[in-house]
N, C-alpha and C positions, 0 to 999 in steps of 0.2 A: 140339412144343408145341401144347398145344390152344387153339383161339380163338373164344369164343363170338360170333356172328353176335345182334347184336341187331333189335329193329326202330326203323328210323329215323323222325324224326322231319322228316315231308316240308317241313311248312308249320309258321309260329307258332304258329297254333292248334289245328295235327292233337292229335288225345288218343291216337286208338288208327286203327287202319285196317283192312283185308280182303285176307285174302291171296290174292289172283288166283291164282296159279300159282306152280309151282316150276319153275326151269327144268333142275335136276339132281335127280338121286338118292341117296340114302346110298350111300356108296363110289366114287362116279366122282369124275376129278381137275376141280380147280377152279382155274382159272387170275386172278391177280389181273385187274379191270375185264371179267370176265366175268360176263354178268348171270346172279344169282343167282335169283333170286323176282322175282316182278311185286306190287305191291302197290294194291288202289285206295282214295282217299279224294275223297270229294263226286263221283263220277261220272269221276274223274277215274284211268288206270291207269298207272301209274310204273314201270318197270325200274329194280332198285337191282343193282348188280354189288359183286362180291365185292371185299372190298377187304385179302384174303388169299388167297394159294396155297397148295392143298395138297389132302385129300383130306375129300369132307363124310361127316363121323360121323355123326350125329344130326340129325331134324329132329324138332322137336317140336308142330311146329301144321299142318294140311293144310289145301289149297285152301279157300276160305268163310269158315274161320275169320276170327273177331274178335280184334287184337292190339293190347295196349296199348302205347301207346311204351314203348322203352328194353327191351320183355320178351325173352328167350333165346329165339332162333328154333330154332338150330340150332349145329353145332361143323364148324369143320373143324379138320382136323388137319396141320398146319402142316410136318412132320418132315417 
């Protein structure tokens, strides 16, 4: 089963935020509470971990980028 990876919404007020880093690659295993992406907002950089296991298909937005809450980051794939 695939499961899309969204972007989280850190604080009340977050709208969107910047994606610091990845910490995996398409195709390597993704263990649940293992940190996925680094995300910053207001100066401020956040580790968000995976909160599925399985294998990442898909990333869709690279380091820099701007993301709006709730957008489809990435897939892992769950099987």
């Amino acid at each position: 089963m695939k499961k899309n990876i969204q972007m989280p919404k850190l604080s009340e007020k977050m709208e969107s935020g910047v994606l610091a880093a990845w910490n995996k690659e398409v195709g390597e295993n993704v263990e649940k509470g293992e940190v996925l992406f680094e995300i910053e907002t207001e100066k401020v950089v956040s580790e968000v971990e995976s909160l599925e296991s399985g294998v990442l298909e898909a990333i869709y937005f690279e380091a820099g980028d701007e993301i709006k809450v709730d957008d489809i980051i990435a897939v892992i794939n769950c099987d």
